[in-house]
Backbone as XML, in Angstrom:
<?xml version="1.0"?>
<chain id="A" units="angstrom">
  <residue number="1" name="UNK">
    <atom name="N" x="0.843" y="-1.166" z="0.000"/>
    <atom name="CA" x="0.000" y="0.000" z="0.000"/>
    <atom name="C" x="0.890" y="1.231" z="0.000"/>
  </residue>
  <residue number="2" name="UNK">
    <atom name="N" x="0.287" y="2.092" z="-0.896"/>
    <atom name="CA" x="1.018" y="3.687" z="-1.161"/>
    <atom name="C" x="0.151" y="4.734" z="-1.135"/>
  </residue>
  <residue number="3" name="UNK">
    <atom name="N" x="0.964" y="5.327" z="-0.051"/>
    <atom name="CA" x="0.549" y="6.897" z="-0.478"/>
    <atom name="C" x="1.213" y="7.867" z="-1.082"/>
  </residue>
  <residue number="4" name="UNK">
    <atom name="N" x="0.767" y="8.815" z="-0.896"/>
    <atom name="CA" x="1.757" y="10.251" z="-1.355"/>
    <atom name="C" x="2.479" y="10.458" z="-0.168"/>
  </residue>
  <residue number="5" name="UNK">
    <atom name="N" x="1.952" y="10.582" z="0.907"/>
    <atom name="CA" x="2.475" y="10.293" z="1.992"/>
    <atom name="C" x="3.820" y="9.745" z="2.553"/>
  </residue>
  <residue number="6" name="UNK">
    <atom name="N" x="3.442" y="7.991" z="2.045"/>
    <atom name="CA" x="4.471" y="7.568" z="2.230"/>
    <atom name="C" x="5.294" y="7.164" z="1.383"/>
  </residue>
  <residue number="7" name="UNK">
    <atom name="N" x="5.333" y="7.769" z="0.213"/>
    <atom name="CA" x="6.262" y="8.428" z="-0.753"/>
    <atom name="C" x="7.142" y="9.382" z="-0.714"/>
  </residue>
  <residue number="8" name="UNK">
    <atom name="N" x="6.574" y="10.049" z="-0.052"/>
    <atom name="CA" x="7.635" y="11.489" z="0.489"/>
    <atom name="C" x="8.438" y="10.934" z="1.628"/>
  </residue>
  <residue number="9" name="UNK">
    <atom name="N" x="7.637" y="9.948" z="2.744"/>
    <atom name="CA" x="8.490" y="9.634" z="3.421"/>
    <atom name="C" x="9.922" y="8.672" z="3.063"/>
  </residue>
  <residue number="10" name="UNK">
    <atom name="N" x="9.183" y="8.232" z="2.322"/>
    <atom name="CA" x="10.323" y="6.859" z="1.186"/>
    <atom name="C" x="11.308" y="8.081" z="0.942"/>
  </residue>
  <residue number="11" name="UNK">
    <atom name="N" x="11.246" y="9.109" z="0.230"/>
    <atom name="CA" x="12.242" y="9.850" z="-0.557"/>
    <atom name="C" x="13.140" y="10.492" z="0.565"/>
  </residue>
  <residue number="12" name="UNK">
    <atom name="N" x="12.440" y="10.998" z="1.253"/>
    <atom name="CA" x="13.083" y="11.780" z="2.123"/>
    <atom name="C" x="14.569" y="10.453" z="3.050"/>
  </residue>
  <residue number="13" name="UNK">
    <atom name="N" x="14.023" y="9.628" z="3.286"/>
    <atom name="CA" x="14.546" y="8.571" z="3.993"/>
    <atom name="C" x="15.740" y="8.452" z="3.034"/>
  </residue>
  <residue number="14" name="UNK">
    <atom name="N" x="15.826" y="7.895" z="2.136"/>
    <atom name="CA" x="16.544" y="8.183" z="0.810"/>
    <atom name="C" x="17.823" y="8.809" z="0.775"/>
  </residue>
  <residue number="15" name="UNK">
    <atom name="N" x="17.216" y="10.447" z="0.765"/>
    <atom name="CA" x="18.220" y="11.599" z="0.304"/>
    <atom name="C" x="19.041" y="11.802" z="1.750"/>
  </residue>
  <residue number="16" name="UNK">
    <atom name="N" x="18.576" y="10.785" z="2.889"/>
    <atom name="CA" x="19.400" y="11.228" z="4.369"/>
    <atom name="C" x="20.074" y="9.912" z="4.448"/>
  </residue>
  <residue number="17" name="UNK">
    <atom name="N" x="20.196" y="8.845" z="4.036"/>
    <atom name="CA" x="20.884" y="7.572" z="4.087"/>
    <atom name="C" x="21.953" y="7.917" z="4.211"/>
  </residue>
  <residue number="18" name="UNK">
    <atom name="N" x="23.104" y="7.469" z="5.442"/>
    <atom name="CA" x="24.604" y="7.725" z="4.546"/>
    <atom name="C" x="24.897" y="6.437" z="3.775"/>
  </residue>
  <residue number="19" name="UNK">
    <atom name="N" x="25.791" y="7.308" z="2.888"/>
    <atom name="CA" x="26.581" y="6.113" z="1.892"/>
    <atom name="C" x="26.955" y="4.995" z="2.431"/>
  </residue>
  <residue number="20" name="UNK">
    <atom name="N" x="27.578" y="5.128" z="3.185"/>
    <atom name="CA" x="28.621" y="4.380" z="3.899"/>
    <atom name="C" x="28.013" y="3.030" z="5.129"/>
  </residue>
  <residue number="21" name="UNK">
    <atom name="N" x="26.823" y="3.026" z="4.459"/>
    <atom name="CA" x="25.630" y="2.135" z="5.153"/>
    <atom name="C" x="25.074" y="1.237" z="4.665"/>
  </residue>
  <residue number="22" name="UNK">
    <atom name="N" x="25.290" y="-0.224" z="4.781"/>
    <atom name="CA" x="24.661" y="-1.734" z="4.115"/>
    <atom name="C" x="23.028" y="-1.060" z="3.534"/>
  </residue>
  <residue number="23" name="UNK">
    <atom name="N" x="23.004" y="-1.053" z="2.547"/>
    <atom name="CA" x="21.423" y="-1.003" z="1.868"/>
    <atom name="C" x="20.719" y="-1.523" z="0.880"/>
  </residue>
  <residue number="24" name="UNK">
    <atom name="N" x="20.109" y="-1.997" z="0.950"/>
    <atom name="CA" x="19.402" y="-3.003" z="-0.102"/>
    <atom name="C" x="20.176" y="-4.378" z="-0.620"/>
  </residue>
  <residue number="25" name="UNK">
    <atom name="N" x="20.576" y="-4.914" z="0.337"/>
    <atom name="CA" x="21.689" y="-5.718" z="0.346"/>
    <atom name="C" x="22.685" y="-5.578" z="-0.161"/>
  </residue>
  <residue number="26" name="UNK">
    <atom name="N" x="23.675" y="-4.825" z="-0.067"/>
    <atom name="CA" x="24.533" y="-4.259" z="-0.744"/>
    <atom name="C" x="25.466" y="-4.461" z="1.186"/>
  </residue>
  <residue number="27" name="UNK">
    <atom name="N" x="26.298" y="-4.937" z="0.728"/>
    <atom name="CA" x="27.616" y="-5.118" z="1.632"/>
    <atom name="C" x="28.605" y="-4.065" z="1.322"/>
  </residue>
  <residue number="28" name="UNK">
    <atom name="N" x="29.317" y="-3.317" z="2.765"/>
    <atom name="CA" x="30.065" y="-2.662" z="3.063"/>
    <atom name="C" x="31.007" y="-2.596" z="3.899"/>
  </residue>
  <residue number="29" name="UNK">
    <atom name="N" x="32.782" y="-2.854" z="3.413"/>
    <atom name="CA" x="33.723" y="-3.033" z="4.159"/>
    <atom name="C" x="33.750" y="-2.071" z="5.234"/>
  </residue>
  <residue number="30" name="UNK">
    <atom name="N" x="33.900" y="-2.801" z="6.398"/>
    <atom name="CA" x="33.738" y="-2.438" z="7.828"/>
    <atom name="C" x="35.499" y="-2.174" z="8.366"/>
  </residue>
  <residue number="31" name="UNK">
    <atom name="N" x="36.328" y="-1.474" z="8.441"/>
    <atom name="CA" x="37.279" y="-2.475" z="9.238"/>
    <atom name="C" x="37.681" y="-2.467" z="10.176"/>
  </residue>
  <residue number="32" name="UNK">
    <atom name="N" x="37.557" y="-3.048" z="11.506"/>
    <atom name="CA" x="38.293" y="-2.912" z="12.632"/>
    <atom name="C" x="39.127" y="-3.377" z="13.078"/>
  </residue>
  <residue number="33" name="UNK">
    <atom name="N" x="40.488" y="-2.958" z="13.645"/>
    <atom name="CA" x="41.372" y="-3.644" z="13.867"/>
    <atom name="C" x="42.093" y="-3.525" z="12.828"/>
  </residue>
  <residue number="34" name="UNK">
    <atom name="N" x="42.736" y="-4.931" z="12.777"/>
    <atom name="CA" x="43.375" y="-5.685" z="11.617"/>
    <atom name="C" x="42.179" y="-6.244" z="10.164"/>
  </residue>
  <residue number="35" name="UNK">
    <atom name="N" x="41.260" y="-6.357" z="10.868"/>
    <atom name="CA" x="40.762" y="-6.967" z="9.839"/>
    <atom name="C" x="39.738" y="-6.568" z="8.933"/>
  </residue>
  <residue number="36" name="UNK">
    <atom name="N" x="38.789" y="-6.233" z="8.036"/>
    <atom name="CA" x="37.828" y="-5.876" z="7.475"/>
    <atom name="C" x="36.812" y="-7.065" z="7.610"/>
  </residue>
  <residue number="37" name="UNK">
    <atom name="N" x="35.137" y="-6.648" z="7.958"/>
    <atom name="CA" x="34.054" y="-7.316" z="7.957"/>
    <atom name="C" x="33.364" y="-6.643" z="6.789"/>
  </residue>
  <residue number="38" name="UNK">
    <atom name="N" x="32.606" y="-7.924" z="6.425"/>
    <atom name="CA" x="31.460" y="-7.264" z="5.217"/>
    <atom name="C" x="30.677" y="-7.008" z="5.809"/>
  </residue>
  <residue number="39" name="UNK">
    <atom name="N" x="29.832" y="-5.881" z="6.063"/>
    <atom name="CA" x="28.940" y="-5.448" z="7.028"/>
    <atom name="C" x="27.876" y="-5.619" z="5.979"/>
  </residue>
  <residue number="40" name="UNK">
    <atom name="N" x="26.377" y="-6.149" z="6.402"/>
    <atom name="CA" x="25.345" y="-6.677" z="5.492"/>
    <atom name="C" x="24.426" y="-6.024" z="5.816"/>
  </residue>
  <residue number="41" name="UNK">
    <atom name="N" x="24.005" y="-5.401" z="6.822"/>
    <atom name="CA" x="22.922" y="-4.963" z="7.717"/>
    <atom name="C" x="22.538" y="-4.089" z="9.111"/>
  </residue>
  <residue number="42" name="UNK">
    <atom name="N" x="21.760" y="-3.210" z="8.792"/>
    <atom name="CA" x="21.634" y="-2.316" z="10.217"/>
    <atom name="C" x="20.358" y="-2.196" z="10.449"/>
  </residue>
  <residue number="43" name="UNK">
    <atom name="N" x="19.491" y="-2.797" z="11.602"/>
    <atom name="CA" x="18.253" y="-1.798" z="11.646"/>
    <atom name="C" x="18.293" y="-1.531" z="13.216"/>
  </residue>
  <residue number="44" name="UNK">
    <atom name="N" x="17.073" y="-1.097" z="13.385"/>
    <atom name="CA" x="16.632" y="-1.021" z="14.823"/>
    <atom name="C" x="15.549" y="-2.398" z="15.699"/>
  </residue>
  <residue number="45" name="UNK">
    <atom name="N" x="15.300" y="-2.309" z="16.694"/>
    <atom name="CA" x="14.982" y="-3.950" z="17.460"/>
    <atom name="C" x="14.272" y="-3.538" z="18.586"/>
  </residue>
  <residue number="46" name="UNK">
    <atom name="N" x="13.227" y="-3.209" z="18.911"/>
    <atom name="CA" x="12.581" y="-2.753" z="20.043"/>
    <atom name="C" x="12.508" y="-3.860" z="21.152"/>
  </residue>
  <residue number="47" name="UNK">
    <atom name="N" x="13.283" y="-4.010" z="22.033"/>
    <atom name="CA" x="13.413" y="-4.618" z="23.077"/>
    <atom name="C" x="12.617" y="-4.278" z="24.429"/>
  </residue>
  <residue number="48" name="UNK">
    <atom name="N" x="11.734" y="-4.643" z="25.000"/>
    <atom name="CA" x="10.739" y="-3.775" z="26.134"/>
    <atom name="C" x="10.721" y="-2.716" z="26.050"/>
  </residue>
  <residue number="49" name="UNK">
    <atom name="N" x="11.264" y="-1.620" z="26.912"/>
    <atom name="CA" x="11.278" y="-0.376" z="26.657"/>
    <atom name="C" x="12.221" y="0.756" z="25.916"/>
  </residue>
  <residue number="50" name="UNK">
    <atom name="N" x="13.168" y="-0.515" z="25.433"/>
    <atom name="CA" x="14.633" y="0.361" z="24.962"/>
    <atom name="C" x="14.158" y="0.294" z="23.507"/>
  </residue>
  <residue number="51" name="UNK">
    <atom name="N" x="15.316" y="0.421" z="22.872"/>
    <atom name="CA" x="15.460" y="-0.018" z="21.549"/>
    <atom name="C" x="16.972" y="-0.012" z="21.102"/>
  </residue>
  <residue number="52" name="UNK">
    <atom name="N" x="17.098" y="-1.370" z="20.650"/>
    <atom name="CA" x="18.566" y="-1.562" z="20.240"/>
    <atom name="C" x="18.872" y="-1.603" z="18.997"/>
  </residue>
  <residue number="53" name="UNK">
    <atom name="N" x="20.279" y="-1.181" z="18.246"/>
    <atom name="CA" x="20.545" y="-1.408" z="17.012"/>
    <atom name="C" x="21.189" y="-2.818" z="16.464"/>
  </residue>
  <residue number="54" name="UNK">
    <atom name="N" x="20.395" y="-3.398" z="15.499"/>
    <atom name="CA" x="21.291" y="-4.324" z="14.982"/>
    <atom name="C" x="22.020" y="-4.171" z="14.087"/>
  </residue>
  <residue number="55" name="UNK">
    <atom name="N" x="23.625" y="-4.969" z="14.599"/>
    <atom name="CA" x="24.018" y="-4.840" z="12.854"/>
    <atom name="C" x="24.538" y="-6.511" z="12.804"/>
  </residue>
  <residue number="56" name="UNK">
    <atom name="N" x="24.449" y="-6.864" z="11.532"/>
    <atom name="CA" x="25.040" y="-7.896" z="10.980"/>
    <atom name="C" x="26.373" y="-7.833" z="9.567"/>
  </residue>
  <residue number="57" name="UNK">
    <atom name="N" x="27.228" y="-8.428" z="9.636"/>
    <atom name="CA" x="28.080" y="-8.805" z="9.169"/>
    <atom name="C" x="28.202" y="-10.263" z="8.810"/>
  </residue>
  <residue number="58" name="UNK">
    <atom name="N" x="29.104" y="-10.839" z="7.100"/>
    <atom name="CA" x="29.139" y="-11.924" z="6.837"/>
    <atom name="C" x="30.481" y="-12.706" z="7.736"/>
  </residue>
  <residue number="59" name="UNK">
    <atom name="N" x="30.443" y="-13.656" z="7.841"/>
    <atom name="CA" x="31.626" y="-14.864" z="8.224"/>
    <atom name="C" x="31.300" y="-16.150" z="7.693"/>
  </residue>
  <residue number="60" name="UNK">
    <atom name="N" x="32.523" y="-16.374" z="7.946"/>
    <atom name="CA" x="32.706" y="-17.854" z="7.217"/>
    <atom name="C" x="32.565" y="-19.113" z="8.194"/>
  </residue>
  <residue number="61" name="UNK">
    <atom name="N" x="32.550" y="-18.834" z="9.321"/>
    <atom name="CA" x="32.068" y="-20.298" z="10.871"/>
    <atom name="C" x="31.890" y="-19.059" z="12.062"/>
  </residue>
  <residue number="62" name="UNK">
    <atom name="N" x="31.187" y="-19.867" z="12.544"/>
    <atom name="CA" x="30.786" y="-19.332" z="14.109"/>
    <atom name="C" x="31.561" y="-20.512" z="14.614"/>
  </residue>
  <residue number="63" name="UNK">
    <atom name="N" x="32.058" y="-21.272" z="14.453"/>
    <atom name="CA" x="31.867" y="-22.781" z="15.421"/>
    <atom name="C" x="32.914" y="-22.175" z="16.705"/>
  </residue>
  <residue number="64" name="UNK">
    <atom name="N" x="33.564" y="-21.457" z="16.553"/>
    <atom name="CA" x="34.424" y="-21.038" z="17.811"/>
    <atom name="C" x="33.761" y="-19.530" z="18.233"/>
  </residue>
  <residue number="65" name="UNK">
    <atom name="N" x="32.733" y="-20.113" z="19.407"/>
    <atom name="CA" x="31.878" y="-18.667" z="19.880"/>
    <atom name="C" x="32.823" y="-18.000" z="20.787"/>
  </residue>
  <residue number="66" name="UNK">
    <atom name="N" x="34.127" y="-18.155" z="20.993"/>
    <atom name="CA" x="34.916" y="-17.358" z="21.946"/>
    <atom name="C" x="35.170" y="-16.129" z="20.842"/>
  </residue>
  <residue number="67" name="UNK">
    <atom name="N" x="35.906" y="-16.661" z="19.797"/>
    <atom name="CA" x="36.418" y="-16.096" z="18.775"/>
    <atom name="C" x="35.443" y="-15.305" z="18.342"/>
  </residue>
  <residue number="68" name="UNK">
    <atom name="N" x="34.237" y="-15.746" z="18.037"/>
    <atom name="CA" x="33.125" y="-14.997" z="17.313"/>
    <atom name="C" x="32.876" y="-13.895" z="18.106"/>
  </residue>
  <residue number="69" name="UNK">
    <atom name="N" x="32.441" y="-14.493" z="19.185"/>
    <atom name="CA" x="31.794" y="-13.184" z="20.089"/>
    <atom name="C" x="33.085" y="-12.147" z="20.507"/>
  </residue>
  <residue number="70" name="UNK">
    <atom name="N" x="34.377" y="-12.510" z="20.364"/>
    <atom name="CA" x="35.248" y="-11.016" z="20.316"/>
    <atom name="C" x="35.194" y="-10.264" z="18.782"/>
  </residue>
  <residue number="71" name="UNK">
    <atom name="N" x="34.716" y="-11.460" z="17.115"/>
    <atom name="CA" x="34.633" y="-10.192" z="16.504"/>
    <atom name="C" x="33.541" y="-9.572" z="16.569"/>
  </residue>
  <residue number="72" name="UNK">
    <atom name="N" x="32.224" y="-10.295" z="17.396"/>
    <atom name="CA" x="31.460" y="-8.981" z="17.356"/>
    <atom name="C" x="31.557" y="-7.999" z="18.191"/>
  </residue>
  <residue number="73" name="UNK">
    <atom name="N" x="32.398" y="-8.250" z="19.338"/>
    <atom name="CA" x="33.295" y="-6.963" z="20.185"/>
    <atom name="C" x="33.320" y="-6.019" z="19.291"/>
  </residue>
  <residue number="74" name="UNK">
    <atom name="N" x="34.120" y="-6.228" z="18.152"/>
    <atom name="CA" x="35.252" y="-5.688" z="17.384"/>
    <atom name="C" x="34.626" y="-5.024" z="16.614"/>
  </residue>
  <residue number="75" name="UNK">
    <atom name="N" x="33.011" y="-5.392" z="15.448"/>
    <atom name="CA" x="32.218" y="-4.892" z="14.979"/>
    <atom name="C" x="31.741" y="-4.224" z="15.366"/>
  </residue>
  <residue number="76" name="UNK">
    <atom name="N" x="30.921" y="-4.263" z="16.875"/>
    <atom name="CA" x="30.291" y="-3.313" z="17.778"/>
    <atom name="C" x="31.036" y="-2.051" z="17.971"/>
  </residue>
  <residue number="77" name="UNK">
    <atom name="N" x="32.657" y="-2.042" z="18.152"/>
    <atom name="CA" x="33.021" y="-0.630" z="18.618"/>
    <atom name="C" x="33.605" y="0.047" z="17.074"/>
  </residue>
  <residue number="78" name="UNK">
    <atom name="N" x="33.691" y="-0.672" z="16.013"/>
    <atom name="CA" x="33.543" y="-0.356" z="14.968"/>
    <atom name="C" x="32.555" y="1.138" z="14.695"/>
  </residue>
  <residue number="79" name="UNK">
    <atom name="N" x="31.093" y="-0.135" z="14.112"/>
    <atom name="CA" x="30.327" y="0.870" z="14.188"/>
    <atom name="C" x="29.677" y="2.311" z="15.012"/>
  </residue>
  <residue number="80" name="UNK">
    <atom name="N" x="29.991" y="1.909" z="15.915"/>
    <atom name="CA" x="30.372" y="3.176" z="16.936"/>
    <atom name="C" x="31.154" y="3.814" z="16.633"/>
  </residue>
  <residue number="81" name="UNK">
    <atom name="N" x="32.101" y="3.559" z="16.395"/>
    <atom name="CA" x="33.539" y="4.661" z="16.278"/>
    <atom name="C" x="33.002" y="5.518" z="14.925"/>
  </residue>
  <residue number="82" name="UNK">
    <atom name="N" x="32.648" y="4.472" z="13.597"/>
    <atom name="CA" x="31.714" y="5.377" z="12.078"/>
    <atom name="C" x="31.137" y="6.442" z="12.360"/>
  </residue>
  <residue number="83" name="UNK">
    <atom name="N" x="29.851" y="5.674" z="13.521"/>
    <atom name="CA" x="28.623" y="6.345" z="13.865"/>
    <atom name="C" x="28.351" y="6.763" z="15.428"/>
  </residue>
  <residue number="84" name="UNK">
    <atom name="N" x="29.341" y="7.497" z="15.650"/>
    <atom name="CA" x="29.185" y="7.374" z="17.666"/>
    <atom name="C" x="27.552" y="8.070" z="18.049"/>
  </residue>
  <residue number="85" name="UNK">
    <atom name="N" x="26.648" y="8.945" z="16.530"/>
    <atom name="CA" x="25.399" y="9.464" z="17.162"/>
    <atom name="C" x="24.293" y="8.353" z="17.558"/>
  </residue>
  <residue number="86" name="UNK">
    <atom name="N" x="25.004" y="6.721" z="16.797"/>
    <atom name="CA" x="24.219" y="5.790" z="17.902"/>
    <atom name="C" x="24.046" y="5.420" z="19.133"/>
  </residue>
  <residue number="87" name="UNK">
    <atom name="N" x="25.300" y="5.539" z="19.631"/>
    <atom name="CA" x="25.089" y="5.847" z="21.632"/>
    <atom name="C" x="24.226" y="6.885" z="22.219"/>
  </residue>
  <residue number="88" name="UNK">
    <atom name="N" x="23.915" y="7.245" z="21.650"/>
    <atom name="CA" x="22.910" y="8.293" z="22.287"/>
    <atom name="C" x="21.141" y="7.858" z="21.623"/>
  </residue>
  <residue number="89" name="UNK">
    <atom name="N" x="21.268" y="7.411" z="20.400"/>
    <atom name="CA" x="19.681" y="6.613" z="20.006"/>
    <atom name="C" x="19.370" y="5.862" z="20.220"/>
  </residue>
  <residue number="90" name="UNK">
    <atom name="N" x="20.526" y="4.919" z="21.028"/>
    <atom name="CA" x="20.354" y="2.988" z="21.223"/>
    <atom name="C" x="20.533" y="2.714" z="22.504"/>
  </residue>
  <residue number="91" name="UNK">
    <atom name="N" x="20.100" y="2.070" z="22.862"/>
    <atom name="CA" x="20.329" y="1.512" z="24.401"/>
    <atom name="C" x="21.534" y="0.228" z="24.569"/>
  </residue>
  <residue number="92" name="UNK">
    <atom name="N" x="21.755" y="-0.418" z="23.080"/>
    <atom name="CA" x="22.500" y="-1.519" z="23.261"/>
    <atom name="C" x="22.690" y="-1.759" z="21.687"/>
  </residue>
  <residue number="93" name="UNK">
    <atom name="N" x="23.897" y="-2.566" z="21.494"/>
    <atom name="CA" x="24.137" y="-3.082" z="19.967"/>
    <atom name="C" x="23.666" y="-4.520" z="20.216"/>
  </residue>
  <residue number="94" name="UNK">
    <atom name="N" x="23.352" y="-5.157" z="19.069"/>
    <atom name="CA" x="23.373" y="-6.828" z="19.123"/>
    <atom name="C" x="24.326" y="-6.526" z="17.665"/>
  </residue>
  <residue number="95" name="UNK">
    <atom name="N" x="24.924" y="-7.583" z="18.010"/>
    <atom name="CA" x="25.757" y="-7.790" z="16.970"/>
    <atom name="C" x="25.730" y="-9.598" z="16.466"/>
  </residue>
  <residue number="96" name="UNK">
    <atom name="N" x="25.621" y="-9.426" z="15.096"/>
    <atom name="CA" x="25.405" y="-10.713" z="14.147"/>
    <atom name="C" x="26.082" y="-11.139" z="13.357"/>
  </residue>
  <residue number="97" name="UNK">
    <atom name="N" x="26.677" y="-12.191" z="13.790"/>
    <atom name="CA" x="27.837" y="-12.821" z="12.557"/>
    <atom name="C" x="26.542" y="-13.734" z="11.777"/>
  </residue>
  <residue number="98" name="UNK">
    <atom name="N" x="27.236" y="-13.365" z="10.651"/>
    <atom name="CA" x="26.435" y="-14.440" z="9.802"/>
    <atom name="C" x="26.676" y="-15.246" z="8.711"/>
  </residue>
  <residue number="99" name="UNK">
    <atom name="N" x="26.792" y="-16.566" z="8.549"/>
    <atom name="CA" x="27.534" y="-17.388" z="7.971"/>
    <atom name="C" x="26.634" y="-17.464" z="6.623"/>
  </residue>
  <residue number="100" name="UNK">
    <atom name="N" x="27.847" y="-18.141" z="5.621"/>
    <atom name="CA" x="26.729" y="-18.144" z="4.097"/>
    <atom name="C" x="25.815" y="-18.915" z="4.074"/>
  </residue>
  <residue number="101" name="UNK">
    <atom name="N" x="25.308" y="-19.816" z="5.535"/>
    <atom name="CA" x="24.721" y="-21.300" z="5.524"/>
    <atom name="C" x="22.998" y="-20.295" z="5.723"/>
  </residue>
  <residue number="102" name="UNK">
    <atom name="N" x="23.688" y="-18.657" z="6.333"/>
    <atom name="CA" x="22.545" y="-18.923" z="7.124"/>
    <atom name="C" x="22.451" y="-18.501" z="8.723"/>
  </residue>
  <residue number="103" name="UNK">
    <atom name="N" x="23.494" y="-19.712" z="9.006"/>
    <atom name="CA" x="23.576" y="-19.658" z="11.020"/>
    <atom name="C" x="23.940" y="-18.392" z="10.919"/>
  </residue>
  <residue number="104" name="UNK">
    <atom name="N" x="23.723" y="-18.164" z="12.673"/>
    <atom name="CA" x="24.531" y="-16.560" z="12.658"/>
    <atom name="C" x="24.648" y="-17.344" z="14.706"/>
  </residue>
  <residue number="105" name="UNK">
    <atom name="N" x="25.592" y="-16.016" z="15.218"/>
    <atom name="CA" x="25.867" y="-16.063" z="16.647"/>
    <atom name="C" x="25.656" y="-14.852" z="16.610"/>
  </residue>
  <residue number="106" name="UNK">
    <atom name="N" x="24.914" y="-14.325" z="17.637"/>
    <atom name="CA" x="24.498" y="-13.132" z="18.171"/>
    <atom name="C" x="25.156" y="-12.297" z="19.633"/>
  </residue>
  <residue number="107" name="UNK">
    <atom name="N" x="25.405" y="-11.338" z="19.577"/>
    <atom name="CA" x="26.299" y="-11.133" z="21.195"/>
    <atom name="C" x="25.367" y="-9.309" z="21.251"/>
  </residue>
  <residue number="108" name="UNK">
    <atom name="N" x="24.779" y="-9.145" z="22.447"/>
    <atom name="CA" x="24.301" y="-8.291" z="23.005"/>
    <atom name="C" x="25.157" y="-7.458" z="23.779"/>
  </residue>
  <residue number="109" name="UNK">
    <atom name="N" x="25.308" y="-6.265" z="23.602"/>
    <atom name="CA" x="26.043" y="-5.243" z="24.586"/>
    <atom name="C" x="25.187" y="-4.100" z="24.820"/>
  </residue>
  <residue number="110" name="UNK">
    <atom name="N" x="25.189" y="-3.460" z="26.288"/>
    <atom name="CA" x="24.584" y="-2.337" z="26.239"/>
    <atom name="C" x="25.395" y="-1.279" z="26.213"/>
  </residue>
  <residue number="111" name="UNK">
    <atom name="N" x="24.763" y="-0.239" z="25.304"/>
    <atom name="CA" x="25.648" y="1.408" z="25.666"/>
    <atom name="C" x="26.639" y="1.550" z="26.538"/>
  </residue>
  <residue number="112" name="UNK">
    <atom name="N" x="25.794" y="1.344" z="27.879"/>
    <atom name="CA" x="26.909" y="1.748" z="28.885"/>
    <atom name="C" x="28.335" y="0.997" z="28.970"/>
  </residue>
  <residue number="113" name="UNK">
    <atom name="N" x="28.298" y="0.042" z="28.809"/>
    <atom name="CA" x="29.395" y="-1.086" z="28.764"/>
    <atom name="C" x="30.292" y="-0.762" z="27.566"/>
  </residue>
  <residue number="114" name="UNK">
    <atom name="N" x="30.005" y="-0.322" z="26.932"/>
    <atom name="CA" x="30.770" y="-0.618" z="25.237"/>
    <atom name="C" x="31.770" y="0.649" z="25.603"/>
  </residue>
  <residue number="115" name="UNK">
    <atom name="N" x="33.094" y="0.419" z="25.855"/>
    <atom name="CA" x="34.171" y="1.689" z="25.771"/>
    <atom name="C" x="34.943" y="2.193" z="24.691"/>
  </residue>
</chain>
């Protein structure tokens, strides 16, 4: 369903996107650290009363969740560091590895914690 309405809102949404932001499936080198992530995805996640940002990134295994869950450390202060006006809109990152199968491992951080 369309309006004019939400046509303008479509456009407007649009012309404020940054570049530099996974969209329409379109992957974007991330890099933190040493290494570069294909970053695949960002939205928002309404959690009870907060609301958290997701982002996802591709990988090739989760099977070592020690390992995984430090690169989504690594992703998390990433995108922060891009975009630090998300600490102030988000209450928490989840961060998503996600394999070509599919699987993904998920690691939750809140604002306050993330340095």
């Amino acid at each position: 369903m369309s309006t004019q309405f939400t046509d303008k809102l479509y456009d407007e949404a649009q012309a404020v996107q940054p570049a530099d932001m996974p969209v329409g499936g379109t992957a974007i080198d991330l890099t933190a650290g040493a290494k570069t992530y294909h970053w695949t995805a960002i939205f928002a996640l309404p959690v009870a009363d907060d609301l958290d940002v997701v982002v996802k990134y591709s990988t090739a295994d989760i099977s070592n969740t020690q390992k995984t869950y430090e690169e989504n450390m690594q992703v998390t202060k990433a995108v922060l560091a891009k975009f630090p006006e998300l600490r102030t809109a988000f209450a928490g990152v989840v961060a998503r590895a996600v394999t070509p199968s599919g699987d993904d491992y998920g690691s939750l951080v809140s604002m306050k914690e993330i340095k």
